[in-house]
C-alpha positions in Angstrom: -32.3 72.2 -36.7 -34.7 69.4 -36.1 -33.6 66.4 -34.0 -34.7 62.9 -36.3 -35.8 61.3 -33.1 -39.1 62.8 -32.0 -39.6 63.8 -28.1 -41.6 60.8 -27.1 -38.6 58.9 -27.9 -36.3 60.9 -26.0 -39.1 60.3 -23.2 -38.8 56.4 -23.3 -35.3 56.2 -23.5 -34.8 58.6 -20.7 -37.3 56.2 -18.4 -35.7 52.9 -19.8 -31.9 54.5 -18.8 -33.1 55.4 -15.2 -35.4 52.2 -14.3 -31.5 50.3 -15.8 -29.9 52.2 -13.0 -32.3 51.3 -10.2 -31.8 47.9 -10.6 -28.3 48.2 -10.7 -28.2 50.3 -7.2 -30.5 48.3 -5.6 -30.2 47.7 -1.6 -30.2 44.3 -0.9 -30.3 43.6 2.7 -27.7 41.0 4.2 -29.1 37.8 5.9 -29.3 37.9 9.6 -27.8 34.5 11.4 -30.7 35.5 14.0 -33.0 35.6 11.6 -32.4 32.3 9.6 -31.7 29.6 12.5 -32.6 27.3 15.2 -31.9 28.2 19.1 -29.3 25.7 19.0 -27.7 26.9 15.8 -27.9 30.7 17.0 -26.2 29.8 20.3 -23.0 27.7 18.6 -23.0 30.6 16.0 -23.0 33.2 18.9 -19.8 31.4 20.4 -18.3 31.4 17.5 -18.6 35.1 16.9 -17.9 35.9 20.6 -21.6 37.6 21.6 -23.9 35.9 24.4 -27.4 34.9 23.4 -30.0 34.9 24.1 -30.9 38.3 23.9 -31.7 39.1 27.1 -28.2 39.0 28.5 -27.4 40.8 25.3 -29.9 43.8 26.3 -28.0 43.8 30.0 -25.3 44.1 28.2 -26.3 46.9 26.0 -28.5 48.7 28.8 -25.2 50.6 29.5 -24.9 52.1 26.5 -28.5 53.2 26.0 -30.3 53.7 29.3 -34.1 52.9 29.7 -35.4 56.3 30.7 -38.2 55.8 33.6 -40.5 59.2 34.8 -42.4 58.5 38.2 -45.5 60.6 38.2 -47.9 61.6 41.4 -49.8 64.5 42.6 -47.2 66.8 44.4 -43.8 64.7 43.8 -43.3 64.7 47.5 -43.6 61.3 49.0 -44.1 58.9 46.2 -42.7 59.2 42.9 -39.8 61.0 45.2 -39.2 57.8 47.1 -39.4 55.9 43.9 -36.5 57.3 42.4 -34.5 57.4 44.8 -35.1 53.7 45.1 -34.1 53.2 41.3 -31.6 55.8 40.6 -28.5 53.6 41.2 -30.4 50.8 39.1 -27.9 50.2 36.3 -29.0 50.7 32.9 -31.7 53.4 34.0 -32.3 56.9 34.1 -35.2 57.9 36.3 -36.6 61.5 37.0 -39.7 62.2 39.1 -42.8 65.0 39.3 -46.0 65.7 40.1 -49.4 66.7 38.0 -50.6 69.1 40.6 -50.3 72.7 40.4 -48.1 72.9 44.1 -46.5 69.7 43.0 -42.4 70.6 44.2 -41.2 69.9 40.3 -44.1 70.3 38.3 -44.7 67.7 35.3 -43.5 69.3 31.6 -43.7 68.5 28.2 -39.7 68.1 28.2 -40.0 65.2 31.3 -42.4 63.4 28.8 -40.7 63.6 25.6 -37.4 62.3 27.6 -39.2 59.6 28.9 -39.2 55.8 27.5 -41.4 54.3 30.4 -43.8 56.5 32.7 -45.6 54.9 35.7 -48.2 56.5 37.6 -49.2 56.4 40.8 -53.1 56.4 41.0 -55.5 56.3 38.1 -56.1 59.9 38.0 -52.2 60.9 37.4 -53.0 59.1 34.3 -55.9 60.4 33.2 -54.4 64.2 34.0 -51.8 63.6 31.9 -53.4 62.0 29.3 -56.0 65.1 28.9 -53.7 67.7 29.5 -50.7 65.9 27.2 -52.4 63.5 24.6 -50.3 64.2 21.4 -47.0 63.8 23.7 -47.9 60.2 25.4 -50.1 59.1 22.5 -46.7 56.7 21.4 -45.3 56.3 25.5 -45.6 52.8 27.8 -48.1 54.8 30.3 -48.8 52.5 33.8 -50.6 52.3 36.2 -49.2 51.0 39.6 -51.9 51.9 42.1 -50.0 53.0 45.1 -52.2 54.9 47.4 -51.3 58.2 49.1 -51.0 57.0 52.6 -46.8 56.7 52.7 -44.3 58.7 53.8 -41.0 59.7 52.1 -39.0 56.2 51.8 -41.3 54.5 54.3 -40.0 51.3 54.3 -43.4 49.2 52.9 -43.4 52.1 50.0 -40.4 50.8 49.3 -41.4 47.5 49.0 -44.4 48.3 47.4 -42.3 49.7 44.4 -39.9 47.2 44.1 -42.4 44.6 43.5 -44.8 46.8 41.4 -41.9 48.6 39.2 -39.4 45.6 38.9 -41.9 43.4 36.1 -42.7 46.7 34.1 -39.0 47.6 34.1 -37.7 44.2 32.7 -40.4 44.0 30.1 -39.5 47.5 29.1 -35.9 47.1 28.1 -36.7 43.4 26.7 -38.9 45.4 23.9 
């Protein structure tokens, strides 16, 4: 038995039922109050819904619940990226881990310390350029700096420690405000 409609007809109705049911399950976003207003309006209609803005008491806020992840990087993790995280560690809102590119380095650098890390800061030029030829597909994507702290301290030696607190602190904050 031979249907009276031919298959090409079957075909267009077919694709005129399903393009009907796309536009009937299509996403429509919702309008964002952060999106739509003025600074003045956004503040009033942040009161109102009980939230602080601007956003970056809002990101101190939610730096608890997501910590920015920071890897310190030099050549045998034994005086410098050590000291800086021990500086940072009780930071809150951060995570921080530290290592060394070289081969005697006392916790070598690994693919895992990289993929875990949001932020990676450097010591010397050359930490970067190690890791970037050795690692280029995993910090292709990763915030990758620089903060030029020669090798001539020793563990928490008080002027390292100033050193990083006035090198890392800028990078840090502009870190979690992206």
């Amino acid at each position: 038995m031979y249907s009276q409609r031919s298959s090409a007809w079957r075909r267009a109705a077919n694709a005129k039922h399903r393009r009907a049911l796309s536009k009937q399950f299509r996403y429509k976003p919702e309008k964002s109050w952060k999106l739509l207003y003025t600074r003045s309006v956004k503040n009033r209609r942040a009161q109102q819904l009980g939230l602080l803005w601007p956003h970056r008491e809002w990101l101190r806020l939610m730096a608890d619940a997501e910590p920015l992840k920071v890897l310190f990087v030099c050549s045998r993790n034994q005086w410098r990226s050590p000291t800086a995280e021990q500086v940072w560690k009780n930071e809150s809102g951060l995570s921080v881990r530290s290592a060394g590119v070289s081969r005697s380095a006392r916790r070598r650098l690994t693919v895992a310390d990289l993929r875990w890390a949001d932020l990676i800061l450097v010591m010397e030029e050359k930490h970067k350029s190690r890791i970037r030829a050795e690692h280029r597909d995993e910090v292709r994507y990763k915030a990758l700096h620089v903060l030029d702290i020669p090798d001539d301290y020793q563990f928490m030696q008080p002027e390292l420690v100033e050193v990083l607190r006035l090198k890392v602190a800028p990078l840090i904050d502009e870190a979690m405000r992206s």
